[in-house]
N, CA, C and O atoms as a printed pandas DataFrame, in Angstrom:
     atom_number atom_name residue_name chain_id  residue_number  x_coord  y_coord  z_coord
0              1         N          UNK        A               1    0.842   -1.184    0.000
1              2        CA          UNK        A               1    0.000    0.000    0.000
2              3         C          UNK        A               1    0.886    1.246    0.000
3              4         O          UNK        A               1    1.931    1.141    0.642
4              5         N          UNK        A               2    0.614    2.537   -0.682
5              6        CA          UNK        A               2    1.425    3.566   -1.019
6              7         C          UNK        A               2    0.922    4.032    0.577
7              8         O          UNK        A               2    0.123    3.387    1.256
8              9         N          UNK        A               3    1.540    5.205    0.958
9             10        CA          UNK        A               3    0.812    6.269    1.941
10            11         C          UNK        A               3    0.207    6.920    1.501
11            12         O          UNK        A               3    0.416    7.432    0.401
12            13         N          UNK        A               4   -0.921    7.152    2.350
13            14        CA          UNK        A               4   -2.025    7.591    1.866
14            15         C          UNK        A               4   -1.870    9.259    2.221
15            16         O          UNK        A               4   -1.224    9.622    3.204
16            17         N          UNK        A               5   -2.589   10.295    1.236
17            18        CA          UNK        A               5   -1.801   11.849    1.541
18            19         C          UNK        A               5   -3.392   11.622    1.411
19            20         O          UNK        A               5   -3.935   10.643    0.898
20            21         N          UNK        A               6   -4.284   13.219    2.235
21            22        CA          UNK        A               6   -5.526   13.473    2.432
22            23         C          UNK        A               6   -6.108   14.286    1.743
23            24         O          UNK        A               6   -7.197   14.657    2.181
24            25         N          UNK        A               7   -5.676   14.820    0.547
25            26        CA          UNK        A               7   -5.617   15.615   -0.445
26            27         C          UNK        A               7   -6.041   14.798   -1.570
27            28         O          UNK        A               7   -7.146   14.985   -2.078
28            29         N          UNK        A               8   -5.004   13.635   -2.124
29            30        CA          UNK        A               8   -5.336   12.627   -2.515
30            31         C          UNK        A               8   -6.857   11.569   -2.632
31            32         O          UNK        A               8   -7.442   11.061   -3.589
32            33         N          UNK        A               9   -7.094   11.571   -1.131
33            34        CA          UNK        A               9   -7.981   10.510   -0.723
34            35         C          UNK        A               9   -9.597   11.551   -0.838
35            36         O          UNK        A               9  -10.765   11.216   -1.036
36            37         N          UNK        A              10   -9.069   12.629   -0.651
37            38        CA          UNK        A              10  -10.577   13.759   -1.030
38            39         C          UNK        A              10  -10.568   13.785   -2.189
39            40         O          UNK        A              10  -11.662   14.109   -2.651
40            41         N          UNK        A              11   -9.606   13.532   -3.105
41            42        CA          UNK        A              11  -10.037   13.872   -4.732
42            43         C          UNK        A              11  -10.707   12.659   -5.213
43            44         O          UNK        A              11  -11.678   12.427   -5.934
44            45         N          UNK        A              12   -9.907   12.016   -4.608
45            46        CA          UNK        A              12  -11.232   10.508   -5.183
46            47         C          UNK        A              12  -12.408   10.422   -5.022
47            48         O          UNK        A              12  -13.311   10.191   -5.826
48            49         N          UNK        A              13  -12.418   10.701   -3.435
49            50        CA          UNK        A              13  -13.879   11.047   -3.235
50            51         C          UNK        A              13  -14.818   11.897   -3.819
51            52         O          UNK        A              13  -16.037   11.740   -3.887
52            53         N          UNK        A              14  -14.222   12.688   -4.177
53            54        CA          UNK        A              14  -14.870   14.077   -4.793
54            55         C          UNK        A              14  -15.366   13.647   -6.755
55            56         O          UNK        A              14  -16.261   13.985   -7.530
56            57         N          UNK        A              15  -14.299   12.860   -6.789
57            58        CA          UNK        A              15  -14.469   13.102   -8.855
58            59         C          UNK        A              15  -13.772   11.518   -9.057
59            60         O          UNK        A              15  -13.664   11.184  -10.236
60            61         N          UNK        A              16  -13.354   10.644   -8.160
61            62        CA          UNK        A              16  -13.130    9.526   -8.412
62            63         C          UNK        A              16  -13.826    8.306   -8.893
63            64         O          UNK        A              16  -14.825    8.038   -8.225
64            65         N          UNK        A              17  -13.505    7.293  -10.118
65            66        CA          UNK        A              17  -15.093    6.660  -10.780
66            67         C          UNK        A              17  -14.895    5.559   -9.317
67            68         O          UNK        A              17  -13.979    5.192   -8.581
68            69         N          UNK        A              18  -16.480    5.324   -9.479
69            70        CA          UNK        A              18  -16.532    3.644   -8.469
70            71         C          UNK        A              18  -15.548    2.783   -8.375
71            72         O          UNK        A              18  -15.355    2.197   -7.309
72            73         N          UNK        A              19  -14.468    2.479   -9.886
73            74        CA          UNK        A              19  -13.526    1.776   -9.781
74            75         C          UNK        A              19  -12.635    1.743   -9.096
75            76         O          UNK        A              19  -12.081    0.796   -8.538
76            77         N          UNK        A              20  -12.331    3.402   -9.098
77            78        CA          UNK        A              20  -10.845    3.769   -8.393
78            79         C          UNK        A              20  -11.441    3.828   -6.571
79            80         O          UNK        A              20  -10.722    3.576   -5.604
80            81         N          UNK        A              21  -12.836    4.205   -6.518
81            82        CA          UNK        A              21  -12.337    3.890   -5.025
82            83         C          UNK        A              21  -12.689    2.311   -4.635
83            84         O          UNK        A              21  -12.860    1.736   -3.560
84            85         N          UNK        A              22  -12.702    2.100   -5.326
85            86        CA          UNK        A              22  -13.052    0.147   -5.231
86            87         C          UNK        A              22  -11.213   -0.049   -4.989
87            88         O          UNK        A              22  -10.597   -0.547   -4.046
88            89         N          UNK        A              23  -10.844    0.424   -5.961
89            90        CA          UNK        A              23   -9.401   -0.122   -5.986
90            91         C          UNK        A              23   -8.648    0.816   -4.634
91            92         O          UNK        A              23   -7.433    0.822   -4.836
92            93         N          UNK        A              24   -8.929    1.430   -3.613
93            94        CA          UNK        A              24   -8.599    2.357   -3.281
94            95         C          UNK        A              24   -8.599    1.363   -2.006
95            96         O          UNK        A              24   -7.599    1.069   -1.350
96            97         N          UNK        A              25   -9.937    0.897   -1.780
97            98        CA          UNK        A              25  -10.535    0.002   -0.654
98            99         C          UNK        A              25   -9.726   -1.402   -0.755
99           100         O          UNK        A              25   -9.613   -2.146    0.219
100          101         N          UNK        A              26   -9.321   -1.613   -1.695
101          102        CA          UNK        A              26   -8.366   -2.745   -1.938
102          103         C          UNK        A              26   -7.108   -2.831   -1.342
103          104         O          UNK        A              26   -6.653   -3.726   -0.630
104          105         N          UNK        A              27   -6.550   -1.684   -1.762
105          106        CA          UNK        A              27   -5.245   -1.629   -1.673
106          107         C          UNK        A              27   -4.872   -1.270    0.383
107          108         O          UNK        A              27   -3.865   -1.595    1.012
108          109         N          UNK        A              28   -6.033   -0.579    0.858
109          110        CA          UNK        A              28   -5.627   -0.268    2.508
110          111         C          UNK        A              28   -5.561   -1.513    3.363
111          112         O          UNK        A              28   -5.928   -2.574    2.860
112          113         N          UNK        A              29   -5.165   -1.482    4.502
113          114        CA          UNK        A              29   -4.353   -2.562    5.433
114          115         C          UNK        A              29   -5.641   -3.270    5.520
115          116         O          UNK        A              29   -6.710   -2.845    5.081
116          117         N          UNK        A              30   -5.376   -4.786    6.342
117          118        CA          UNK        A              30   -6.375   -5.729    6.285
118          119         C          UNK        A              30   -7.544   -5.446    7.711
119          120         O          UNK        A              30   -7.117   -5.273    8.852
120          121         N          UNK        A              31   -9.086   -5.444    7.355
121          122        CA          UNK        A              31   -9.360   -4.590    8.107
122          123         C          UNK        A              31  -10.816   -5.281    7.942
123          124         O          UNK        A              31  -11.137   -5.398    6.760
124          125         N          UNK        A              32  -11.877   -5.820    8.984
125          126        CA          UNK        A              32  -12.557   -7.076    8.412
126          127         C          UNK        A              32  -14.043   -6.031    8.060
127          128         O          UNK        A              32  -15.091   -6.577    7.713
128          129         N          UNK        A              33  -13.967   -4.855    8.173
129          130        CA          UNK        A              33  -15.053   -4.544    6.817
130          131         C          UNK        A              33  -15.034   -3.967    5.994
131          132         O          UNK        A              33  -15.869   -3.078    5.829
132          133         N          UNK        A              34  -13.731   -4.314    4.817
133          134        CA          UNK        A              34  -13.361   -3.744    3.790
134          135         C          UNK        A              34  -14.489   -4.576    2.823
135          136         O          UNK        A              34  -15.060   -3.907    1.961
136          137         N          UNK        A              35  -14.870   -6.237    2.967
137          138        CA          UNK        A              35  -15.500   -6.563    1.980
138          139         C          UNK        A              35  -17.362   -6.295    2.405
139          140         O          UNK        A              35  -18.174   -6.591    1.528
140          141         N          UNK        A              36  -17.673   -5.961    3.222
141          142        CA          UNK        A              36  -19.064   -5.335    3.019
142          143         C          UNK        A              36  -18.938   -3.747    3.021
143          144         O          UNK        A              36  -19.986   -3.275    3.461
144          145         N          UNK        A              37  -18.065   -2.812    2.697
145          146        CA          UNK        A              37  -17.682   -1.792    2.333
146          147         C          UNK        A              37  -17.540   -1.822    0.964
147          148         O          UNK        A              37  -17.934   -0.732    0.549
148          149         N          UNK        A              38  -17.117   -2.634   -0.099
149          150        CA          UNK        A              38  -16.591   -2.451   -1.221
150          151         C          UNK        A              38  -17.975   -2.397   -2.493
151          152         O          UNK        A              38  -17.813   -1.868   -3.593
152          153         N          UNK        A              39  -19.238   -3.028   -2.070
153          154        CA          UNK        A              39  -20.511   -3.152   -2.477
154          155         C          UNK        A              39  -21.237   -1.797   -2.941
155          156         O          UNK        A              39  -21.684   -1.499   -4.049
156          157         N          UNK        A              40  -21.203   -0.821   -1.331
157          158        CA          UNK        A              40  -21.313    0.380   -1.219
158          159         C          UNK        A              40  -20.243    1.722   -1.242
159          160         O          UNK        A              40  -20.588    2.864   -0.940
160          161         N          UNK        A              41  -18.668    1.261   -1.732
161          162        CA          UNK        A              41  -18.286    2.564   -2.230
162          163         C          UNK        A              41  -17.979    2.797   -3.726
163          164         O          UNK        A              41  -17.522    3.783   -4.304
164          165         N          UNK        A              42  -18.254    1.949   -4.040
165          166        CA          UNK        A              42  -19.156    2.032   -5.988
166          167         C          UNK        A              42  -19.768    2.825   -6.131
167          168         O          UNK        A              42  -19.629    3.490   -7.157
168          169         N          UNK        A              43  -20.751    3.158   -5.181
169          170        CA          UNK        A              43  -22.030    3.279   -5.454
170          171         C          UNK        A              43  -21.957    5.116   -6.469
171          172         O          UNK        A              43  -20.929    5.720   -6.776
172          173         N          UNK        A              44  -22.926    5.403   -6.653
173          174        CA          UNK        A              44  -23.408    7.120   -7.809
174          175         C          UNK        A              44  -23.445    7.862   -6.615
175          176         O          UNK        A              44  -22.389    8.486   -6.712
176          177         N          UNK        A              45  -24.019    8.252   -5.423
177          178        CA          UNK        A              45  -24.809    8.327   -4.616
178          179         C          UNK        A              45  -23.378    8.969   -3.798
179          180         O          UNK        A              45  -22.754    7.932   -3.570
180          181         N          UNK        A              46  -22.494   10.182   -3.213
181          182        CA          UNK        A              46  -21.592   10.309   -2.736
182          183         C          UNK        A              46  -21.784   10.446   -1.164
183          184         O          UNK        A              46  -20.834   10.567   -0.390
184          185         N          UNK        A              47  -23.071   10.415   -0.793
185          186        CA          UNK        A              47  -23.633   10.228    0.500
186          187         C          UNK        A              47  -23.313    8.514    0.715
187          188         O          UNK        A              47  -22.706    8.405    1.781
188          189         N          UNK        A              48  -23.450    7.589    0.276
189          190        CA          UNK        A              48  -23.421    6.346    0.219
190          191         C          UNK        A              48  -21.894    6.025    0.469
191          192         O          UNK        A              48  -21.662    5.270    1.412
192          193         N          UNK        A              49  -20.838    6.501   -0.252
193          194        CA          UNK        A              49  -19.591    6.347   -0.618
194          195         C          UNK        A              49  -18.930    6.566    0.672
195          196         O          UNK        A              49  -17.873    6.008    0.964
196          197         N          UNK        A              50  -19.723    7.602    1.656
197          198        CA          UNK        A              50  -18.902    7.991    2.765
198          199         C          UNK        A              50  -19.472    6.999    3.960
199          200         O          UNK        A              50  -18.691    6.386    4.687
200          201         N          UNK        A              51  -20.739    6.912    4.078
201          202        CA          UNK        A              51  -21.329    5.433    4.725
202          203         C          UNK        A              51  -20.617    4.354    4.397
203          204         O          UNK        A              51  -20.605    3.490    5.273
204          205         N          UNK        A              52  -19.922    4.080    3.264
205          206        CA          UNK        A              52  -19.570    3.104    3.048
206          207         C          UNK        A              52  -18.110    3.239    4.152
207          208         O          UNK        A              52  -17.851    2.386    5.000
208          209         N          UNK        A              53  -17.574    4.040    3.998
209          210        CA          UNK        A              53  -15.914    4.036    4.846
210          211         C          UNK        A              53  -16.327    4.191    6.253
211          212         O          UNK        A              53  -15.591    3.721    7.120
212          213         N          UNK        A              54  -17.243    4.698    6.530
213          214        CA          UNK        A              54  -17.424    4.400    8.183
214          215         C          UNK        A              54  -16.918    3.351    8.936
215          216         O          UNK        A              54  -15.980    3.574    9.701
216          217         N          UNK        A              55  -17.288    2.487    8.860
217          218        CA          UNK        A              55  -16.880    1.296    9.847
218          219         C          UNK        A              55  -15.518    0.974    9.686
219          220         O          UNK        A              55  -14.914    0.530   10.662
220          221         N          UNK        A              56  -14.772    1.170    8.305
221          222        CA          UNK        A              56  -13.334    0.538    8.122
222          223         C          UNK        A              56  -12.693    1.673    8.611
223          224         O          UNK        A              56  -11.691    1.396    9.271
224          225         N          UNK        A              57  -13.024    3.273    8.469
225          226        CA          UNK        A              57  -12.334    4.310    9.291
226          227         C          UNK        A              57  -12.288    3.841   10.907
227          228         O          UNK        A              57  -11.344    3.490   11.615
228          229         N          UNK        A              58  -13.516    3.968   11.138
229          230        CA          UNK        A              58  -13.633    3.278   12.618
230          231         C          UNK        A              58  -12.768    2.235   13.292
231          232         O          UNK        A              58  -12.372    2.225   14.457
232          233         N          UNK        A              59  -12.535    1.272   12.229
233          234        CA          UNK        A              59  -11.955    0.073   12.902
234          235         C          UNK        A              59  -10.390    0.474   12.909
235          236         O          UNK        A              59   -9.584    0.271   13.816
236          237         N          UNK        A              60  -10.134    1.202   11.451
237          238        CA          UNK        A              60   -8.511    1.836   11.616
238          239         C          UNK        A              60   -8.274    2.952   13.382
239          240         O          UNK        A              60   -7.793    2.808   14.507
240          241         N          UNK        A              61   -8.728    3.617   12.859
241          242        CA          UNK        A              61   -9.041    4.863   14.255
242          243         C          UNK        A              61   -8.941    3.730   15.683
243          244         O          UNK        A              61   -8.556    4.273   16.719
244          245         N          UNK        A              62   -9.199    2.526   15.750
245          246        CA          UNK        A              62   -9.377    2.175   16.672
246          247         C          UNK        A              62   -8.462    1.114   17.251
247          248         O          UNK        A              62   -8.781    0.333   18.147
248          249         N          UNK        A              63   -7.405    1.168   16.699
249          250        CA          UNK        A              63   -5.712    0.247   16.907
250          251         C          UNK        A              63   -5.616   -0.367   15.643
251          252         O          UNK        A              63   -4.567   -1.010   15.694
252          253         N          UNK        A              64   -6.122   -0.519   14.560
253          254        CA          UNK        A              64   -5.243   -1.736   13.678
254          255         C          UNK        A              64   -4.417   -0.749   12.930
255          256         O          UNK        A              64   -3.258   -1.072   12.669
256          257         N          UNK        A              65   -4.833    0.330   12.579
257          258        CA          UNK        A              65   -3.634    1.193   11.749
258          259         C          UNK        A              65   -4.593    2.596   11.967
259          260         O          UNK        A              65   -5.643    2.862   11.383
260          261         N          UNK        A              66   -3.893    3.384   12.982
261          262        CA          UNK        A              66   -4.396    4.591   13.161
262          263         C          UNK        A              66   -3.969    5.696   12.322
263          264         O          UNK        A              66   -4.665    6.705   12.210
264          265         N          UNK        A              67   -2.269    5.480   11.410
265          266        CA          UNK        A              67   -2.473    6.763   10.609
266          267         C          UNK        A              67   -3.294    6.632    9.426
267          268         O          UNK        A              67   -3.559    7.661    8.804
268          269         N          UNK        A              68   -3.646    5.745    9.105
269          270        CA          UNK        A              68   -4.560    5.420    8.060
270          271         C          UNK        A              68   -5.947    5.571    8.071
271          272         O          UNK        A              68   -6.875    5.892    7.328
272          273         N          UNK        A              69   -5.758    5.278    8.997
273          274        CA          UNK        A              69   -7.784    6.017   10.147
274          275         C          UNK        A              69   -8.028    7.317   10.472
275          276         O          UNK        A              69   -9.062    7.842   10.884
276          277         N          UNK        A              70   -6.522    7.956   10.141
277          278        CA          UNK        A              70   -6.561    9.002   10.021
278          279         C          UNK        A              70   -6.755   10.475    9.310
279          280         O          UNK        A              70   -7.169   11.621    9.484
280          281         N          UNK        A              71   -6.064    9.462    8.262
281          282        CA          UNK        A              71   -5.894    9.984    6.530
282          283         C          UNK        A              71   -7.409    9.635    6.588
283          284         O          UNK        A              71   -8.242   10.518    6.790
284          285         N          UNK        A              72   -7.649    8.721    6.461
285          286        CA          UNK        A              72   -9.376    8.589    5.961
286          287         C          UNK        A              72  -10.176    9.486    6.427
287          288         O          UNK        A              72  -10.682   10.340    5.699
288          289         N          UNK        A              73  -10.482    9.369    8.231
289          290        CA          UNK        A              73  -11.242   10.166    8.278
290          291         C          UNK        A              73  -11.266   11.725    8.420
291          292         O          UNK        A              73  -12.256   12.395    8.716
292          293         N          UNK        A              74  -10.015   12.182    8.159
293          294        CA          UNK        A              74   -9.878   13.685    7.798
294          295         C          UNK        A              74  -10.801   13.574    6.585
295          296         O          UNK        A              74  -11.922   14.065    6.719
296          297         N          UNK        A              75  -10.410   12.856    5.130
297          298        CA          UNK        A              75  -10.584   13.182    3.805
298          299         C          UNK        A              75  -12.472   13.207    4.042
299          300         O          UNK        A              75  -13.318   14.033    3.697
300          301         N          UNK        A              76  -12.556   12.069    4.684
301          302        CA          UNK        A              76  -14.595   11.638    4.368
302          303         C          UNK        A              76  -14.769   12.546    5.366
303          304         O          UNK        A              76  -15.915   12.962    5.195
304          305         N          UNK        A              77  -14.437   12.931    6.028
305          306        CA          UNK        A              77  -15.411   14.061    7.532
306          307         C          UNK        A              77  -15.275   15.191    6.259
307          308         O          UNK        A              77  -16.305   15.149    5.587
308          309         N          UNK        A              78  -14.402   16.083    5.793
309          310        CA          UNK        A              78  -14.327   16.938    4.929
310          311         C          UNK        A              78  -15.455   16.871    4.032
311          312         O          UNK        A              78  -16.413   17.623    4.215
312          313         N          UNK        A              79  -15.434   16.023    3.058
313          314        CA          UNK        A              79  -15.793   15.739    1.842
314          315         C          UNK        A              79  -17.821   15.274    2.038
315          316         O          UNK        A              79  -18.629   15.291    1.109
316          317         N          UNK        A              80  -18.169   14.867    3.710
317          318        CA          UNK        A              80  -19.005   14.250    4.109
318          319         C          UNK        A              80  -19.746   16.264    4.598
319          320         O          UNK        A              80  -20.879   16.479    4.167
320          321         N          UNK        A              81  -19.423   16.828    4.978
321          322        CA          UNK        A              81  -19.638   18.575    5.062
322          323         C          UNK        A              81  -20.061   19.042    3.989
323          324         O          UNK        A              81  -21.083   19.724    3.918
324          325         N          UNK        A              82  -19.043   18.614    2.622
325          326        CA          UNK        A              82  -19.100   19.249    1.311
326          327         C          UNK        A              82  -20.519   18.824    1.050
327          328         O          UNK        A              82  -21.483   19.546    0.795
328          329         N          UNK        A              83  -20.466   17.526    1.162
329          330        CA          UNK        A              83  -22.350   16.641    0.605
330          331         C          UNK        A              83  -23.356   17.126    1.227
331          332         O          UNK        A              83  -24.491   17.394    0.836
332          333         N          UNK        A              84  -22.842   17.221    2.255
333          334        CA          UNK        A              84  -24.284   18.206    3.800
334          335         C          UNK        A              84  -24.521   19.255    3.195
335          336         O          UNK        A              84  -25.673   19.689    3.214
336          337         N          UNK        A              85  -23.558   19.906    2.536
337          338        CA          UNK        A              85  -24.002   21.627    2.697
338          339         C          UNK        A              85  -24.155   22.198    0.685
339          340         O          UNK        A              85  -24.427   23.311    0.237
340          341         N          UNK        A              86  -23.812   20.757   -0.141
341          342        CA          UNK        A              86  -23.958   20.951   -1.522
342          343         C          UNK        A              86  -25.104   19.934   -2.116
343          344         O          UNK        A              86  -26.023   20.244   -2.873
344          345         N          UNK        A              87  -24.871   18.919   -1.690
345          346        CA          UNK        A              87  -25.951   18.081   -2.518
346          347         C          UNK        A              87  -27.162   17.703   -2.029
347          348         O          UNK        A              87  -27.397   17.058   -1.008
348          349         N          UNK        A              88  -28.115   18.270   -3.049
349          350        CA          UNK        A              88  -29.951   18.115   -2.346
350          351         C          UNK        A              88  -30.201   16.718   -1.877
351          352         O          UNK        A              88  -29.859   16.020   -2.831
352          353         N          UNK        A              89  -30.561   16.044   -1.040
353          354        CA          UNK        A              89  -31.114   14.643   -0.975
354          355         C          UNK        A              89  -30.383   14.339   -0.627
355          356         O          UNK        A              89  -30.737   13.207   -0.958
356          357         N          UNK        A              90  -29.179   14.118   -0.018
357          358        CA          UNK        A              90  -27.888   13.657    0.270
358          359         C          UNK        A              90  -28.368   12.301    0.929
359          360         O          UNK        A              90  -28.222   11.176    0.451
360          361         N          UNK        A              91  -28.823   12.558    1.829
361          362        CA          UNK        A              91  -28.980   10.916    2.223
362          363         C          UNK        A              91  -28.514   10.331    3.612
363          364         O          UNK        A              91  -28.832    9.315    4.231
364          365         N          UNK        A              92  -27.376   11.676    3.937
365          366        CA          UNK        A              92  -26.608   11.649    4.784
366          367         C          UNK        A              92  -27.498   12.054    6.219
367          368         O          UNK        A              92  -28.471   12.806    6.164
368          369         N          UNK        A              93  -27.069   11.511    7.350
369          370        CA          UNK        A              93  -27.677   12.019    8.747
370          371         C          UNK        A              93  -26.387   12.481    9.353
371          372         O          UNK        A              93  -25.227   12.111    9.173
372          373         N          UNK        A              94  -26.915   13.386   10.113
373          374        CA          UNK        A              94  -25.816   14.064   11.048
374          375         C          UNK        A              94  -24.736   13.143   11.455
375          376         O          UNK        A              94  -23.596   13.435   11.095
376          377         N          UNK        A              95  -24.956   11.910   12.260
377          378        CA          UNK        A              95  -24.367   11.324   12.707
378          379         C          UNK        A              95  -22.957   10.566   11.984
379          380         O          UNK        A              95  -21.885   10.035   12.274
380          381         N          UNK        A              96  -23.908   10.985   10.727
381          382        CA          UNK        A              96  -22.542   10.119    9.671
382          383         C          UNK        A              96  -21.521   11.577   10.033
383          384         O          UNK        A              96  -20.585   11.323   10.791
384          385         N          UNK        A              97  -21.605   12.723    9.664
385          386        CA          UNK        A              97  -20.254   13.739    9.918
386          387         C          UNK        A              97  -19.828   13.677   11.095
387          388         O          UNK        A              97  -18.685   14.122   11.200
388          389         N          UNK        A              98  -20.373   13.231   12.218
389          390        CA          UNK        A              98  -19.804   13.537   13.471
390          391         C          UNK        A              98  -18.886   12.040   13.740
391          392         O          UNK        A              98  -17.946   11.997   14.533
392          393         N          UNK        A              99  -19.402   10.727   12.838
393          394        CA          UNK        A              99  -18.303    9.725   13.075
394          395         C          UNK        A              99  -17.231    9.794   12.516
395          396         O          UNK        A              99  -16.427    9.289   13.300
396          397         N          UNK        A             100  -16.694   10.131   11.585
397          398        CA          UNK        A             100  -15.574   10.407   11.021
398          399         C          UNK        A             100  -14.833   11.223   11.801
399          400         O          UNK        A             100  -13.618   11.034   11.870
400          401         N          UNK        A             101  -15.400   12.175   12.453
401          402        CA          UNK        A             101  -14.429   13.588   13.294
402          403         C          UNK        A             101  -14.441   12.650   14.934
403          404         O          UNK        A             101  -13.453   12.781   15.656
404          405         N          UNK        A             102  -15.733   11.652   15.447
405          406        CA          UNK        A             102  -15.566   11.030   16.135
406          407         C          UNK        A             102  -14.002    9.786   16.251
407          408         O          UNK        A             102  -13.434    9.590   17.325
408          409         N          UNK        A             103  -13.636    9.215   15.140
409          410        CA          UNK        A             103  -12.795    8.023   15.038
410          411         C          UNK        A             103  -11.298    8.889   14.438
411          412         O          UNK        A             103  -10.316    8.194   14.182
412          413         N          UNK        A             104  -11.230   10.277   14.264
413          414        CA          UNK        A             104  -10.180   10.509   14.754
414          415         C          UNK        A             104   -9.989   11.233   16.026
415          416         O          UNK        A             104   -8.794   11.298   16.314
416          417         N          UNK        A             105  -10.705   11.750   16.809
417          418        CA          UNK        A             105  -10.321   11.703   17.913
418          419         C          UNK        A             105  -10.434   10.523   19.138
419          420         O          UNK        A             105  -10.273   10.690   20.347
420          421         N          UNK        A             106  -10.785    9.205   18.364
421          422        CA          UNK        A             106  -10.094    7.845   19.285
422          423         C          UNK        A             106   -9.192    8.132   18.950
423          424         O          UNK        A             106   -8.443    8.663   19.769
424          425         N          UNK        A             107   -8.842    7.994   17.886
425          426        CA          UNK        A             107   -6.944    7.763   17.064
426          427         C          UNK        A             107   -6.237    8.580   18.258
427          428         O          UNK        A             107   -5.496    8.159   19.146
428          429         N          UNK        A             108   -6.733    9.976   17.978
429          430        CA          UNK        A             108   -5.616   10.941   18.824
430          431         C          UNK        A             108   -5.688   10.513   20.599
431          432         O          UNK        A             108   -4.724   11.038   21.157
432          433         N          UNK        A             109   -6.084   10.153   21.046
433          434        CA          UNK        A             109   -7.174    9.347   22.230
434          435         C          UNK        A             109   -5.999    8.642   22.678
435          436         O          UNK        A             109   -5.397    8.913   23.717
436          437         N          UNK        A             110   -5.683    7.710   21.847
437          438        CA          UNK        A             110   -5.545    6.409   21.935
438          439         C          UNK        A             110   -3.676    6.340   21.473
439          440         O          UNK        A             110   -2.996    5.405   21.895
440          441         N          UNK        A             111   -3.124    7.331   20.683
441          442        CA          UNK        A             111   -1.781    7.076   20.125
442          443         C          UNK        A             111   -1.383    8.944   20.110
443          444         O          UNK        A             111   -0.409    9.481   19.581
444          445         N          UNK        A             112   -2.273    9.456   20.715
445          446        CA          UNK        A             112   -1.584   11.170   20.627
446          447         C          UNK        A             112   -1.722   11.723   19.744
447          448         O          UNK        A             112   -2.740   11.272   19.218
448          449         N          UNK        A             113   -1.333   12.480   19.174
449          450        CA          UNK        A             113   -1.283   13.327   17.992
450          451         C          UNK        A             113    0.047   13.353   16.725
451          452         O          UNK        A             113    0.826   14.258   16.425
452          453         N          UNK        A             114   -0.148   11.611   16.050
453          454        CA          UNK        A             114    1.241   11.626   15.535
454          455         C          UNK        A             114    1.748   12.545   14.421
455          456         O          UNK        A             114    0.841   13.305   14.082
456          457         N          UNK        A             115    2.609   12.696   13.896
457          458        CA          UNK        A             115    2.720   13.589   12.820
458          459         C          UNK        A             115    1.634   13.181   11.275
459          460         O          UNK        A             115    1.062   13.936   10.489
460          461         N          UNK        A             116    1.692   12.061   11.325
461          462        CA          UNK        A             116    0.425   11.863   10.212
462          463         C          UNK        A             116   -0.968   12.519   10.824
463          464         O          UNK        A             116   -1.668   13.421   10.364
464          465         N          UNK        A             117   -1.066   11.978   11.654
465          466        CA          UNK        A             117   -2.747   12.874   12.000
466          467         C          UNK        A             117   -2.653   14.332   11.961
467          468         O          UNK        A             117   -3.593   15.056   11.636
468          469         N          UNK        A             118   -1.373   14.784   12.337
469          470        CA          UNK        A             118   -1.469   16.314   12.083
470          471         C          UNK        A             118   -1.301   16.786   10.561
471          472         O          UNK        A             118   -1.739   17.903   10.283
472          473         N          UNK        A             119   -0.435   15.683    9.112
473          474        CA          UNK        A             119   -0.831   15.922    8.009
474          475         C          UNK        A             119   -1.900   15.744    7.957
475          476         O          UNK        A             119   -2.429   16.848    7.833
476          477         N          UNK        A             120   -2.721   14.888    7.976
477          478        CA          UNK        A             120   -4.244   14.455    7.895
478          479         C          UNK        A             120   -5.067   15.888    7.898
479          480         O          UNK        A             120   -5.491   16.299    6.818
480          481         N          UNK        A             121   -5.260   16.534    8.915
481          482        CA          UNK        A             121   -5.500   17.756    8.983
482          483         C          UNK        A             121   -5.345   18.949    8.736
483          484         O          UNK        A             121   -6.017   19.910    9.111
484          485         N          UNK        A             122   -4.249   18.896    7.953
485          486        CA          UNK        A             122   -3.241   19.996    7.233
486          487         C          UNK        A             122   -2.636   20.763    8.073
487          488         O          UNK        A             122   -2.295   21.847    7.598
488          489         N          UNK        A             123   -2.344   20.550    9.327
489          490        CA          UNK        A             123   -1.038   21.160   10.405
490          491         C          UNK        A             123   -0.523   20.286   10.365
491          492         O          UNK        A             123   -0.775   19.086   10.255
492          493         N          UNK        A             124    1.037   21.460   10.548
493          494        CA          UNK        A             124    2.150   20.420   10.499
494          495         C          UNK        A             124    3.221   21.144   11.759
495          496         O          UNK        A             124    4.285   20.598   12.052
């Protein structure tokens, strides 16, 4: 797996086809709901796409690989705001933006504030 930059991981989200974040979900550390995640980040629907990374952000954020839980959920908490406050029907409930900003502050919780979580966020 390359390292993941959060700049990167928002552009996919943003203008990336189903494939690439299929292949995106592929390529991150082993993580046991990458394969009922991969169904739903295909999907048209960019409210869906960020539901879909919930639980595998979560499970990163939560010891198996926290800078990676990190990178993620900077990019989808961002990009999960953009859908709240741009796209009609979104689909999205509150709760989905507040888990992403929730599972990095386990990360920081749980391992401090490493220098990736502070790229993640764009302080450095």
């Amino acid at each position: 797996m390359t390292r993941l930059i959060k700049e990167r991981v928002l552009d996919l989200l943003r203008t990336g086809t189903p494939e690439a974040r299929i292949e995106l979900l592929r390529t991150l550390p082993p993580n046991e709901f990458k394969n009922s995640s991969a169904s739903l980040i295909g999907s048209d629907s960019p409210g869906m796409v960020i539901v879909a990374l919930a639980p595998v952000i979560q499970q990163y954020c939560s010891g198996i690989d926290p800078d990676c839980g990190a990178v993620l959920a900077a990019a989808a908490h961002e990009r999960a705001v953009e859908i709240w406050e741009t796209v009609p029907n979104h689909g999205l409930i509150a709760t989905t933006l507040s888990g992403a900003s929730t599972a990095l502050r386990t990360e920081i919780r749980m391992n401090g504030f490493p220098f990736t979580c502070s790229q993640a966020l764009g302080r450095s």
